[in-house]
N, CA and C atoms as an extended XYZ file, in Angstrom:
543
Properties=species:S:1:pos:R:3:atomname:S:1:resname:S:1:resid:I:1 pbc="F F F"
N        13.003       -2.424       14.704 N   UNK     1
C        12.009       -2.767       13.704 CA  UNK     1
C        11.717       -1.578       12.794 C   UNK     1
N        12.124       -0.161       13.487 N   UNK     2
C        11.765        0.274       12.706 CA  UNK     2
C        12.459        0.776       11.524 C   UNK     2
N        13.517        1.073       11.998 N   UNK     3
C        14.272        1.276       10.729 CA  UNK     3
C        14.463        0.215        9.570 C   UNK     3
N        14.254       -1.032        9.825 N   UNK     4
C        14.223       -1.982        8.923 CA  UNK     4
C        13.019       -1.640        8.021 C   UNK     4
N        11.810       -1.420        8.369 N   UNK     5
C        10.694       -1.456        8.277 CA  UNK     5
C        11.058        0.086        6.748 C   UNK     5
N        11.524        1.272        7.767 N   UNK     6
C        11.395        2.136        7.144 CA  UNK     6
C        12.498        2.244        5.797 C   UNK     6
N        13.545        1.474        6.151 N   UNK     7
C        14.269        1.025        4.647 CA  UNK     7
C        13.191        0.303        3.353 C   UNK     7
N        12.272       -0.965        3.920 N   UNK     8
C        11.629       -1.531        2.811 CA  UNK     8
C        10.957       -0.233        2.260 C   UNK     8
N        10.136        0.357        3.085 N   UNK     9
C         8.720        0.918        2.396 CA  UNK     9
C         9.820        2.428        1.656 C   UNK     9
N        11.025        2.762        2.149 N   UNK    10
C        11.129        4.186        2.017 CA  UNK    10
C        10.269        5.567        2.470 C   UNK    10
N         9.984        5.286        3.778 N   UNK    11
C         9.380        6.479        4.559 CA  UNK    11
C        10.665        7.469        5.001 C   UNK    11
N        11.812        7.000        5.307 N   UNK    12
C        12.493        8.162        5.670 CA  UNK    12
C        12.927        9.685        4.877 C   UNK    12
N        13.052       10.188        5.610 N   UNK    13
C        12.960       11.727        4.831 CA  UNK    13
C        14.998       11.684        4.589 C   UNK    13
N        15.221       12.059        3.393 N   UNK    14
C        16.736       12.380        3.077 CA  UNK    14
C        17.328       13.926        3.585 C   UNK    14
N        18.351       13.836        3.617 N   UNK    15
C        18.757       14.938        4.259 CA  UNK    15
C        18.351       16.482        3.397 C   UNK    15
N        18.416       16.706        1.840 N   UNK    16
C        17.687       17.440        1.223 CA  UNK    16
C        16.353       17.890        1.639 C   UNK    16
N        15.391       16.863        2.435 N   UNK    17
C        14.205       17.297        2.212 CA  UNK    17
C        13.962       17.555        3.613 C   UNK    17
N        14.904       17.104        4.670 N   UNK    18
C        15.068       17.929        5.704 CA  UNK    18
C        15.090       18.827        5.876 C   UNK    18
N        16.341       19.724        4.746 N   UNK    19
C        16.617       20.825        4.602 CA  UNK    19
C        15.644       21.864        4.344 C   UNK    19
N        14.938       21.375        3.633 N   UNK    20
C        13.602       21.764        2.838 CA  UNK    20
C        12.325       21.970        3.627 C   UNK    20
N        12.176       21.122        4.749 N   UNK    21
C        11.558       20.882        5.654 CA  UNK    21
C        11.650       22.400        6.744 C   UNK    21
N        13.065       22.091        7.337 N   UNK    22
C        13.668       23.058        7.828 CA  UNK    22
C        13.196       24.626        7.691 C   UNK    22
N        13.622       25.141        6.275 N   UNK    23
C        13.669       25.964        5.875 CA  UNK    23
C        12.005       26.774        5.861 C   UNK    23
N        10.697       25.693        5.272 N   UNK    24
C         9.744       25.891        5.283 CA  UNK    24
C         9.245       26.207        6.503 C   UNK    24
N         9.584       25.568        7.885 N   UNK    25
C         9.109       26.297        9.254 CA  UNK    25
C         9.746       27.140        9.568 C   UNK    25
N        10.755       27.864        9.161 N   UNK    26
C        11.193       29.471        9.262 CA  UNK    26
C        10.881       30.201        8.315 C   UNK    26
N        10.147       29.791        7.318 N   UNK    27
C         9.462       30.637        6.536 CA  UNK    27
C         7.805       31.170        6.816 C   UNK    27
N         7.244       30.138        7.423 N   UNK    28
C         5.913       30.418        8.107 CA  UNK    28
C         5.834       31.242        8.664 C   UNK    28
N         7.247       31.299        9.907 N   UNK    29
C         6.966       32.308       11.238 CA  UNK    29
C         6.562       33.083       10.479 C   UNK    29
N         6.959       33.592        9.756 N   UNK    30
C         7.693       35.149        8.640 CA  UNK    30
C         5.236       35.564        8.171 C   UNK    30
N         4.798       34.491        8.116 N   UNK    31
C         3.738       34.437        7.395 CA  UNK    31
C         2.437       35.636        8.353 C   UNK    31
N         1.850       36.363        7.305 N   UNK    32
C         0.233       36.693        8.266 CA  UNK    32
C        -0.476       35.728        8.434 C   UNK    32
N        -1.186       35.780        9.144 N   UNK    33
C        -2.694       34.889        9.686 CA  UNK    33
C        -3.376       34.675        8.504 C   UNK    33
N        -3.793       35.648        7.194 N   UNK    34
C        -4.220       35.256        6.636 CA  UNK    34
C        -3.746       34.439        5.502 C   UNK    34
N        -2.263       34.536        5.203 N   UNK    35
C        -1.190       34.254        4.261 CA  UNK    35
C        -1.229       32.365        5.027 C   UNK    35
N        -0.732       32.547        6.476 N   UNK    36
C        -1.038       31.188        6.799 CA  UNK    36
C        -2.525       30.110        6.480 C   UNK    36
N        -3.426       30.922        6.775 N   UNK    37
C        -4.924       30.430        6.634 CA  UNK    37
C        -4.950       29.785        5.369 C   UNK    37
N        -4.237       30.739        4.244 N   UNK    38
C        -4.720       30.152        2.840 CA  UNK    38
C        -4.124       29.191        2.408 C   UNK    38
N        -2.485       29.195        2.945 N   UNK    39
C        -1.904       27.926        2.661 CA  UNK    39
C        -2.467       26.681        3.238 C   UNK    39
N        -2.874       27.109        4.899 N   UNK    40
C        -3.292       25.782        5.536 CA  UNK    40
C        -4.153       25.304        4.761 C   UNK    40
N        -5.302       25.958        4.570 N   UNK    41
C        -6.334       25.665        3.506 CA  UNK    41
C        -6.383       24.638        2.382 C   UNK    41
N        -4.969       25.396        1.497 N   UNK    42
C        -4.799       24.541        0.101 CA  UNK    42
C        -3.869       22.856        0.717 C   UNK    42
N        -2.502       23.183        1.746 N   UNK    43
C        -2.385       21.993        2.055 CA  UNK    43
C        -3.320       21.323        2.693 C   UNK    43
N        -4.609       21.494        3.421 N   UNK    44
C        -5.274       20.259        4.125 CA  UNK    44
C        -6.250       19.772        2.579 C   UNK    44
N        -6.809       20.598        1.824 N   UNK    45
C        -7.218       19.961        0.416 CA  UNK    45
C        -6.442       18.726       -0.182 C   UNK    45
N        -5.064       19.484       -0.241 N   UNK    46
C        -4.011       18.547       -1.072 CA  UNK    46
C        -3.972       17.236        0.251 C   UNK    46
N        -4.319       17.268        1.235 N   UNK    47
C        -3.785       16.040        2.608 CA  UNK    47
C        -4.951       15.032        1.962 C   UNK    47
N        -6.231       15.729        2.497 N   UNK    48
C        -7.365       14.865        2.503 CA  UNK    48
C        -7.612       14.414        0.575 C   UNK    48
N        -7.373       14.536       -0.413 N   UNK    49
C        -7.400       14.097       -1.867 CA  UNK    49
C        -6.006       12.608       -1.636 C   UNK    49
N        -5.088       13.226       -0.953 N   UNK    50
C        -4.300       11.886       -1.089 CA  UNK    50
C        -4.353       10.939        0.181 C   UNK    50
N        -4.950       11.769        0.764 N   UNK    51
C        -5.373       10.452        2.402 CA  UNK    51
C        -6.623        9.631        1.601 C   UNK    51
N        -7.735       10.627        0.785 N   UNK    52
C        -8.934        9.310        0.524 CA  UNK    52
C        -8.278        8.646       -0.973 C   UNK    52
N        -7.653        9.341       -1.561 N   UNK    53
C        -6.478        8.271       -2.796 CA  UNK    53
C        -6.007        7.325       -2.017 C   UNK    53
N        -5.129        7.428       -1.093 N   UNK    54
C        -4.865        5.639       -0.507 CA  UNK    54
C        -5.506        4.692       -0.299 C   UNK    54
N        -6.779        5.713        0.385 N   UNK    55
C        -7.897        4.560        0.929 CA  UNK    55
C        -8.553        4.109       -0.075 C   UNK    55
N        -8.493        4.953       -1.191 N   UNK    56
C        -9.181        4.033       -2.428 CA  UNK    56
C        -8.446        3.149       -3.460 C   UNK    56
N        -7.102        3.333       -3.320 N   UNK    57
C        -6.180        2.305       -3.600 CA  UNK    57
C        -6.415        1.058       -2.819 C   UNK    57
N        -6.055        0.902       -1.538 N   UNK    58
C        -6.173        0.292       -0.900 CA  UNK    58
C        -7.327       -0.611       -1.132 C   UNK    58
N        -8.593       -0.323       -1.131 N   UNK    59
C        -9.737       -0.906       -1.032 CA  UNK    59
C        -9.813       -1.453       -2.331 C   UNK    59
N        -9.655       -0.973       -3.342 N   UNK    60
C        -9.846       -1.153       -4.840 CA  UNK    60
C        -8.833       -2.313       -5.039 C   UNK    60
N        -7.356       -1.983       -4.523 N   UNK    61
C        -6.871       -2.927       -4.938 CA  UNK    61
C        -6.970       -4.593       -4.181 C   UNK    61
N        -7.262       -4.742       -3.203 N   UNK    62
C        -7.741       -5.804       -2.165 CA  UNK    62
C        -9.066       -6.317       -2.628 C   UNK    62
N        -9.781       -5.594       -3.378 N   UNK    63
C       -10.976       -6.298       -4.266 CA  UNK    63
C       -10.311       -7.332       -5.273 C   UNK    63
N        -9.913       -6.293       -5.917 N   UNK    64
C        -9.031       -6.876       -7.527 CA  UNK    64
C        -8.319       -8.178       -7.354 C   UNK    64
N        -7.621       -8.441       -6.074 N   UNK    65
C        -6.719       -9.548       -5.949 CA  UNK    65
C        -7.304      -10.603       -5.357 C   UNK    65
N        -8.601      -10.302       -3.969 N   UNK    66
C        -9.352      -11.166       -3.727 CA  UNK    66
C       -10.433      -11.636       -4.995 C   UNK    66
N       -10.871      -11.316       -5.801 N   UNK    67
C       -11.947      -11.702       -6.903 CA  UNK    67
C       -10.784      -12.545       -7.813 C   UNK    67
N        -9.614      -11.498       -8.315 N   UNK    68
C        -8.715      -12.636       -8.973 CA  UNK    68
C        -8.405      -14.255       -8.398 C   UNK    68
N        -8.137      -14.299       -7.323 N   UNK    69
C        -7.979      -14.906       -5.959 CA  UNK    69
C        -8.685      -16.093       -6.254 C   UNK    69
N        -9.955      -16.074       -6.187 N   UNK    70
C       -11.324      -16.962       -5.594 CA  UNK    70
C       -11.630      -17.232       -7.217 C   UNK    70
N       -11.157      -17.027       -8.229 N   UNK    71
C       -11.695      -17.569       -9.500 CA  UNK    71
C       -11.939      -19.106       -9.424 C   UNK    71
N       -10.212      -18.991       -9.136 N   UNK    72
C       -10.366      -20.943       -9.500 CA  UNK    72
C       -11.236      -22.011       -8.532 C   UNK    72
N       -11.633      -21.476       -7.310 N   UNK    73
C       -12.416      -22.008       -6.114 CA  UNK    73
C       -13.569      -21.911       -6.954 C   UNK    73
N       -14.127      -20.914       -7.972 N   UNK    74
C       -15.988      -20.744       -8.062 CA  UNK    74
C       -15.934      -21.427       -9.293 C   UNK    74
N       -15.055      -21.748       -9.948 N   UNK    75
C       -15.215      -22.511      -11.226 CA  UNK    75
C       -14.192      -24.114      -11.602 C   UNK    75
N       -15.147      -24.837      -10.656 N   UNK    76
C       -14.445      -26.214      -10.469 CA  UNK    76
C       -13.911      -26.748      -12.161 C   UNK    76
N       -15.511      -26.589      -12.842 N   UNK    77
C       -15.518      -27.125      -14.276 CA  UNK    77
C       -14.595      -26.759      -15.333 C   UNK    77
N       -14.657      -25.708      -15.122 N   UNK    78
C       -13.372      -24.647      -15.957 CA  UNK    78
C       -11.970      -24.668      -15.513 C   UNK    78
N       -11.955      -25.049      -14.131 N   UNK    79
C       -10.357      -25.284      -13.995 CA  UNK    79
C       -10.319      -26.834      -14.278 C   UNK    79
N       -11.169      -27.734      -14.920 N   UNK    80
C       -10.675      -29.401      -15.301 CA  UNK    80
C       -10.361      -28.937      -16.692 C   UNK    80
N       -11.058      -28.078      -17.075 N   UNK    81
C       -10.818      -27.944      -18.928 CA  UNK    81
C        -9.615      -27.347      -19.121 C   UNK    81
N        -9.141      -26.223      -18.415 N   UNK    82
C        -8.325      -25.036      -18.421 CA  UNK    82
C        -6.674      -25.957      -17.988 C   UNK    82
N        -6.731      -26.662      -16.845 N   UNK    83
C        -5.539      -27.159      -16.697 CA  UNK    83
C        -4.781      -25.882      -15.656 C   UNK    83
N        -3.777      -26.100      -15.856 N   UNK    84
C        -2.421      -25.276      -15.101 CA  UNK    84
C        -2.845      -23.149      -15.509 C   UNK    84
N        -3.818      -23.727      -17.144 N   UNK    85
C        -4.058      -21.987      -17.104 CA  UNK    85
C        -5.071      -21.736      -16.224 C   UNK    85
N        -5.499      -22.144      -15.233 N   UNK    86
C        -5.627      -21.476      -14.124 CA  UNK    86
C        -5.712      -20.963      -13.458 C   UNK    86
N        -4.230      -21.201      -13.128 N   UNK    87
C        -3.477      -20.262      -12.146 CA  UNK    87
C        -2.755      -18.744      -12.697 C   UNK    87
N        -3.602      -18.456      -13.928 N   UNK    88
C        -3.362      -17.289      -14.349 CA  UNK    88
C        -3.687      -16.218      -13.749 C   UNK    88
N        -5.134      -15.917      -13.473 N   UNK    89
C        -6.065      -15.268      -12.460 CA  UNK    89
C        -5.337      -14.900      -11.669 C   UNK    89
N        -5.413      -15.982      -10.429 N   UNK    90
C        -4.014      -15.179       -9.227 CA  UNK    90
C        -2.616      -14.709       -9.095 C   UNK    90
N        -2.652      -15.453      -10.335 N   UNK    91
C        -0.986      -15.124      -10.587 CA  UNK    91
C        -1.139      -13.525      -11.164 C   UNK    91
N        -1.963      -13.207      -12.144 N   UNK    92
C        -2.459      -11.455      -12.211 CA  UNK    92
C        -2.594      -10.264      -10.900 C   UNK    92
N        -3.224      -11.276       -9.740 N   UNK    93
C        -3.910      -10.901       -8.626 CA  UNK    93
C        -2.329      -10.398       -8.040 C   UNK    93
N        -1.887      -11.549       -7.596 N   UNK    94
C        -0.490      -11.185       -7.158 CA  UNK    94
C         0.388      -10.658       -7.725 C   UNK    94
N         0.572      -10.169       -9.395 N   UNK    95
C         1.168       -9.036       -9.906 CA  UNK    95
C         0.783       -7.689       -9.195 C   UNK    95
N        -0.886       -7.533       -9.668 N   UNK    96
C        -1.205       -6.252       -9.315 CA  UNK    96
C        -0.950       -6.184       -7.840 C   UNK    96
N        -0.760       -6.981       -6.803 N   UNK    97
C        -0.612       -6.772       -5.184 CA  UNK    97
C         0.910       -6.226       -5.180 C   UNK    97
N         1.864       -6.660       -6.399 N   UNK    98
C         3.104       -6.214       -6.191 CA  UNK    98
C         3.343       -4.638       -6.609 C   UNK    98
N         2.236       -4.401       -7.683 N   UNK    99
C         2.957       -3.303       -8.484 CA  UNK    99
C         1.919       -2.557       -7.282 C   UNK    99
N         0.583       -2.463       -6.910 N   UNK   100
C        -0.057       -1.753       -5.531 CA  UNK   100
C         0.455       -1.433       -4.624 C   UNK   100
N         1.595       -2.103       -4.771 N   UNK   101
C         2.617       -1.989       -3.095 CA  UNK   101
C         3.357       -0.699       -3.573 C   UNK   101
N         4.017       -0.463       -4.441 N   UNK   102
C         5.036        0.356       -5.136 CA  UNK   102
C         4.074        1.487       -5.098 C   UNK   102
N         2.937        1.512       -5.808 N   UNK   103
C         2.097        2.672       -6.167 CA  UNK   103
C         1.664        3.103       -4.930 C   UNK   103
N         1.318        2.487       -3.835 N   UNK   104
C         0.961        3.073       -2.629 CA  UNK   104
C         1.949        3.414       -1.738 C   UNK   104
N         3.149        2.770       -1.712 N   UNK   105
C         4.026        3.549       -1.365 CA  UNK   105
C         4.459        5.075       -1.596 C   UNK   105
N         4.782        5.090       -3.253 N   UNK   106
C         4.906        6.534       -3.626 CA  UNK   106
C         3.541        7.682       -3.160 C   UNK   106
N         2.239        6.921       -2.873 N   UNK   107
C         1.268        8.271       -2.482 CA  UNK   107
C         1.563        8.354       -0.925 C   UNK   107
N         2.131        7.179       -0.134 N   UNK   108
C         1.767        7.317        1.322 CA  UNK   108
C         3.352        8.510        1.287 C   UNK   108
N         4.436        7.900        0.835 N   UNK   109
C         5.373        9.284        0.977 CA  UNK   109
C         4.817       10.713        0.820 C   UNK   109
N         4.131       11.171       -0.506 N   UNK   110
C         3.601       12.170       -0.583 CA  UNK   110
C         2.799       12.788        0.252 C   UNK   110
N         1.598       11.981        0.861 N   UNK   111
C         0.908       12.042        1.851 CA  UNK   111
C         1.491       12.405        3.288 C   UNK   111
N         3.224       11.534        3.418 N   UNK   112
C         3.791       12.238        4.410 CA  UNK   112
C         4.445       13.237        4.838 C   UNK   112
N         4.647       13.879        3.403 N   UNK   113
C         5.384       14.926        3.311 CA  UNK   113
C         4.378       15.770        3.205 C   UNK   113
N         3.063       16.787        2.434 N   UNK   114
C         1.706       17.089        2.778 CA  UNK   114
C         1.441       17.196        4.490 C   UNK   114
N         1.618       15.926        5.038 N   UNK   115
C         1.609       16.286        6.492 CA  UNK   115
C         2.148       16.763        7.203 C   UNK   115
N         3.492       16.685        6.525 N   UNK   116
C         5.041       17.490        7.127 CA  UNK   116
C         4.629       18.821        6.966 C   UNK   116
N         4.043       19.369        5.990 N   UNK   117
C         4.387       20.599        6.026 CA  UNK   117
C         2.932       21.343        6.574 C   UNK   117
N         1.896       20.448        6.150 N   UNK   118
C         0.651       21.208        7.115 CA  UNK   118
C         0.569       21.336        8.498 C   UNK   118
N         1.011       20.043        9.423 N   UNK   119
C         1.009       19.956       11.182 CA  UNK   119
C         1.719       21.185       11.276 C   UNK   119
N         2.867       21.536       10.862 N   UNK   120
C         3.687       23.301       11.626 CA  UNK   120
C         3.037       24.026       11.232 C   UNK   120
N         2.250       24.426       10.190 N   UNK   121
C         1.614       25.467        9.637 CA  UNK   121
C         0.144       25.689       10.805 C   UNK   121
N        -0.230       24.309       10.966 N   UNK   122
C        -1.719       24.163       11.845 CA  UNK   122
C        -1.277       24.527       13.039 C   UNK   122
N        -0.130       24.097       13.666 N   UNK   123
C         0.428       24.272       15.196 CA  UNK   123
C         0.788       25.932       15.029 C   UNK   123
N         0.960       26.796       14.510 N   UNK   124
C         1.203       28.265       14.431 CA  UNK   124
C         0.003       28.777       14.071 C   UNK   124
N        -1.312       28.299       13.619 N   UNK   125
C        -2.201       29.137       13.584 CA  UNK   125
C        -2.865       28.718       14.697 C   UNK   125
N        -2.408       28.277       15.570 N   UNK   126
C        -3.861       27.592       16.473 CA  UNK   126
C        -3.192       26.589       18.012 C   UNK   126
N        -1.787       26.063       17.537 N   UNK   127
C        -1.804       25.691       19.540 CA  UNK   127
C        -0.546       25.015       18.985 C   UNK   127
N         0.488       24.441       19.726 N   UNK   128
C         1.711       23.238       19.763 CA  UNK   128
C         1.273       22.432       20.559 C   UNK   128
N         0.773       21.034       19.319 N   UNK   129
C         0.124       19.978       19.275 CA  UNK   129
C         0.753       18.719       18.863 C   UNK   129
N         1.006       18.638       17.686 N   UNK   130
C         1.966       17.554       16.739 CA  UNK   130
C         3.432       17.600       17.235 C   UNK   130
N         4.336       18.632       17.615 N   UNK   131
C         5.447       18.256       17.776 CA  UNK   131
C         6.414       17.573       16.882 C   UNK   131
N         7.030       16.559       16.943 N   UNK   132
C         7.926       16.183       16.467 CA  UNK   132
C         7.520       14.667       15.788 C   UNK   132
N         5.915       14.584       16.205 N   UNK   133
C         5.823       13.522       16.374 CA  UNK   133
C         5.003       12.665       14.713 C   UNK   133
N         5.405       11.187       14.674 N   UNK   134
C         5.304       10.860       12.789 CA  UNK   134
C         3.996        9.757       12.859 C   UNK   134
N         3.449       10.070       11.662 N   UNK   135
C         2.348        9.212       11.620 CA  UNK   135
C         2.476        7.841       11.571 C   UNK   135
N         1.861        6.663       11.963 N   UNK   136
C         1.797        5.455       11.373 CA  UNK   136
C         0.728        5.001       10.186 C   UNK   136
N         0.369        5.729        9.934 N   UNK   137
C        -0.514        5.219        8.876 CA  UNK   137
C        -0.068        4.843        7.372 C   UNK   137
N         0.851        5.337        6.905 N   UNK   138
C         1.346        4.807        6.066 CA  UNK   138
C         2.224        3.356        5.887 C   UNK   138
N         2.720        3.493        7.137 N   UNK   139
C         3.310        2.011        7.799 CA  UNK   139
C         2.849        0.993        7.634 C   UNK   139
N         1.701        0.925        8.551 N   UNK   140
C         0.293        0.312        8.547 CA  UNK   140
C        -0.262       -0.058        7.026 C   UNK   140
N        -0.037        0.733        6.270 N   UNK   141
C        -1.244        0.369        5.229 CA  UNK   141
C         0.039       -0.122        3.927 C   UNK   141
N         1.632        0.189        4.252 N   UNK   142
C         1.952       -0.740        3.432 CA  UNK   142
C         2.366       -2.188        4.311 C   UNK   142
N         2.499       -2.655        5.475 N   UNK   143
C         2.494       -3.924        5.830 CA  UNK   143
C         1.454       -4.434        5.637 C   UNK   143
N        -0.125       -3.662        5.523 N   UNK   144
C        -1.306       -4.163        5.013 CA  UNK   144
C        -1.197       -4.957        3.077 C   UNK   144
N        -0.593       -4.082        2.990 N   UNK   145
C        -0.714       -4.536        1.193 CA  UNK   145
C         0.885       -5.519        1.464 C   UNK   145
N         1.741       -5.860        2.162 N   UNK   146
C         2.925       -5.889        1.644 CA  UNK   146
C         1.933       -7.654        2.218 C   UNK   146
N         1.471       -7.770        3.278 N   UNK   147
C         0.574       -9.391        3.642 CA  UNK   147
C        -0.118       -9.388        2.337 C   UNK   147
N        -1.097       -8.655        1.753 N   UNK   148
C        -1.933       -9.175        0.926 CA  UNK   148
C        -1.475       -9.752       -0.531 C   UNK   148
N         0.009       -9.334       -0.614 N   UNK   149
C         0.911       -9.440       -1.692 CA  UNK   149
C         1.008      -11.319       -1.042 C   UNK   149
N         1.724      -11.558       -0.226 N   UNK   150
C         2.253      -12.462        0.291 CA  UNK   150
C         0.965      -14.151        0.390 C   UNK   150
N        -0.008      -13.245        0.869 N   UNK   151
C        -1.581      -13.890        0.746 CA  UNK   151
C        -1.750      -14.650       -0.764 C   UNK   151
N        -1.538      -13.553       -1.708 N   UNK   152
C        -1.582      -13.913       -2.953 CA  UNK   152
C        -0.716      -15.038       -3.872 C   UNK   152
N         0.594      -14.739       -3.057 N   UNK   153
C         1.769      -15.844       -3.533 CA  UNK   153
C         1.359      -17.080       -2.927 C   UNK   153
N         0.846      -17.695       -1.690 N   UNK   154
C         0.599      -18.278       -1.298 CA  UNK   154
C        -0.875      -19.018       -1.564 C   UNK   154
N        -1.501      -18.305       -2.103 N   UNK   155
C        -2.665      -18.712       -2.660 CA  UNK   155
C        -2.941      -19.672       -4.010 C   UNK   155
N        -1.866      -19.108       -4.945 N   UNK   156
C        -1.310      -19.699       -5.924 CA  UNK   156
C        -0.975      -21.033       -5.716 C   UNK   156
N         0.163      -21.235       -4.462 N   UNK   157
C         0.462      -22.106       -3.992 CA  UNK   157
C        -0.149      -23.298       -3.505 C   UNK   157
N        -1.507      -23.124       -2.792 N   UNK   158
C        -2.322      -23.832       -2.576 CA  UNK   158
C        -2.828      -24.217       -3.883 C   UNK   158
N        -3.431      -23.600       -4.750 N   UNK   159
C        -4.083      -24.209       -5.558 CA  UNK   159
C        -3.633      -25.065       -6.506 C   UNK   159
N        -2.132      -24.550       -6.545 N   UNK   160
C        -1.315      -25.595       -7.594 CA  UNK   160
C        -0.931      -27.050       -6.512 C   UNK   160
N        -0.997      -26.855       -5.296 N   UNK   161
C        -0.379      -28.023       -4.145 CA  UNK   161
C        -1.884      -28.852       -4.402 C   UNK   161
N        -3.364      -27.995       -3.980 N   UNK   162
C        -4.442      -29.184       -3.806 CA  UNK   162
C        -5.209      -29.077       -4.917 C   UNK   162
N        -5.802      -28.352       -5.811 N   UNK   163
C        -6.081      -28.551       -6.747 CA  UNK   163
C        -5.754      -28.779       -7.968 C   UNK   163
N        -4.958      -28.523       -8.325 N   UNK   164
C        -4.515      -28.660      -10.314 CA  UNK   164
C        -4.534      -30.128       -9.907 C   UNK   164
N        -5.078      -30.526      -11.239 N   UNK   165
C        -4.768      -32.079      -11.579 CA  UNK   165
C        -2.981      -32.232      -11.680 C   UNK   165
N        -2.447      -33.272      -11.463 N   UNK   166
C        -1.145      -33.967      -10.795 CA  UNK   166
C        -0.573      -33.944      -12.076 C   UNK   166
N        -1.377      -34.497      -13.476 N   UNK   167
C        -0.706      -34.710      -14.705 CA  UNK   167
C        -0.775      -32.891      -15.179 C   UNK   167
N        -0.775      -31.860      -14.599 N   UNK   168
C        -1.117      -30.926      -15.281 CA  UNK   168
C         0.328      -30.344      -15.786 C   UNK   168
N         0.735      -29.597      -16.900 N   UNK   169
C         2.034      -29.480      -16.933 CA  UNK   169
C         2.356      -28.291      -16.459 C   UNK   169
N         1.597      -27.217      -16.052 N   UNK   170
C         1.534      -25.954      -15.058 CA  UNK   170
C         2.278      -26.512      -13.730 C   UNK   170
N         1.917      -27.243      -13.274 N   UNK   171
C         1.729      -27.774      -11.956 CA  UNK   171
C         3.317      -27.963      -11.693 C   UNK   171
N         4.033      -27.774      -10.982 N   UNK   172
C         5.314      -27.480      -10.650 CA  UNK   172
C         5.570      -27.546       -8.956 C   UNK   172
N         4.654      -27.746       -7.967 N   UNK   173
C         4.832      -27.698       -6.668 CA  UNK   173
C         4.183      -28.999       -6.046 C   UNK   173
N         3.776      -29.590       -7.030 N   UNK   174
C         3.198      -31.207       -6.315 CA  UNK   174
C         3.841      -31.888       -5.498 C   UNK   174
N         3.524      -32.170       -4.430 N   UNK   175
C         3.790      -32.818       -3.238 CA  UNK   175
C         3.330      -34.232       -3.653 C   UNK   175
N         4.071      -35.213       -2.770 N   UNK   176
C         3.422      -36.602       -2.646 CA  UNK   176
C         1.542      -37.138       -2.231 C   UNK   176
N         1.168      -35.992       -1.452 N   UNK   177
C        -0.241      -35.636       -0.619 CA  UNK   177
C        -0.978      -34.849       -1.516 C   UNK   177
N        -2.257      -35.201       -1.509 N   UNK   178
C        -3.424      -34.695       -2.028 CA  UNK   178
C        -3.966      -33.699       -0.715 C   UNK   178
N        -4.651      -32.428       -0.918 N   UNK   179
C        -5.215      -31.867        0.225 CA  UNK   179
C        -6.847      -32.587        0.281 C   UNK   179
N        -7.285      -32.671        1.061 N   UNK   180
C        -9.066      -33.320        1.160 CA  UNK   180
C        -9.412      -32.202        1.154 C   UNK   180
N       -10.364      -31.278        0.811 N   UNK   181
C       -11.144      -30.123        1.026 CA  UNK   181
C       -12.415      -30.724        0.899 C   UNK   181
C-alpha cells in the first residue's frame, strides 16, 4: 500500500536528494554546538510556518468546498429558477478540492524534507531518537483531501441524480428513480 500510495501523492525522496540528504548529515558532525543550535533554530521556524500552512490549507480549504457543497440544499427556490446552473457551486467546490490536493501536496513534500533535515540536526544536539524513521502526516492529510475531493464529485452527483428537475438540460445522470428526501 505503500508504495502505491507514495507514487500518487509523490512523497518519495529521488536519488539526488538522497544524495543531498546524505551529504548534509556529514556535514553537521563537522558543526559547533552553537553553529548547530542556530541552524536547529532557523529549521524548526521554517518546520512549524509550514506544519501550521498545511493545517491552514487544510481547514480553509474543507470550509470552501463544504459551503460550496451545501449551496444548492439551503436554496430550494433558487435552484427551481437557476435550473442545471446549480450545480455550478460544487462543481467550483470540487475544482478547488482538486487543485488543494496538488497545492498541499507540494507543502507536505517541503514540510518533509524541513523534517529531513532538522530530526539529524536535533538527534546530534541532544539524544538518537528519530532514527530512520518517516512521518505519516503528510500521508494522512493528503488521503484526507484526496476523500474530500471524491466527497465533492459525488455530491454533484447526488444533486443532479435527486434534485435537478428531470426536464433540466444540465442534468445528464438521471436515473429512472426519483430520491424521496
Amino acid at each position: 500500500m505503500g508504495t502505491s500510495l507514495d507514487r500518487l501523492f509523490r512523497l518519495k525522496r529521488d536519488d539526488a536528494t538522497k544524495q543531498r540528504h546524505a551529504a548534509w548529515l556529514q556535514k553537521i558532525c563537522s558543526y559547533s554546538v552553537e553553529t548547530k543550535l542556530g541552524r536547529a533554530e532557523h529549521l524548526w521556524n521554517d518546520y512549524q510556518h509550514r506544519h501550521n500552512l498545511v493545517w491552514n490549507l487544510v481547514f480553509r480549504l474543507t470550509a470552501a468546498v463544504v459551503v460550496l457543497a451545501i449551496i444548492p440544499y439551503t436554496q430550494v427556490e433558487v435552484m427551481k429558477r437557476l435550473g442545471g446552473w446549480i450545480l455550478v457551486p460544487p462543481f467550483l467546490g470540487f475544482v478547488l478540492a482538486m487543485m488543494g490536493f496538488f497545492r498541499v501536496r507540494r507543502e507536505v513534500k517541503l514540510l518533509d524534507h524541513i523534517r529531513g533535515l532538522y530530526r539529524p540536526l536535533q538527534d546530534s544536539l541532544f539524544y538518537e531518537f528519530h532514527g530512520d524513521e518517516t512521518s505519516t502526516f503528510g500521508r494522512w492529510v493528503l488521503i484526507y483531501i484526496g476523500i474530500l475531493t471524491v466527497l465533492a464529485a459525488l455530491n454533484i452527483l447526488l444533486i443532479d441524480v435527486c434534485w435537478m428537475p428531470k426536464d433540466s438540460a444540465i442534468s445528464v445522470f438521471h436515473s429512472s428513480w426519483v430520491c424521496e428526501l
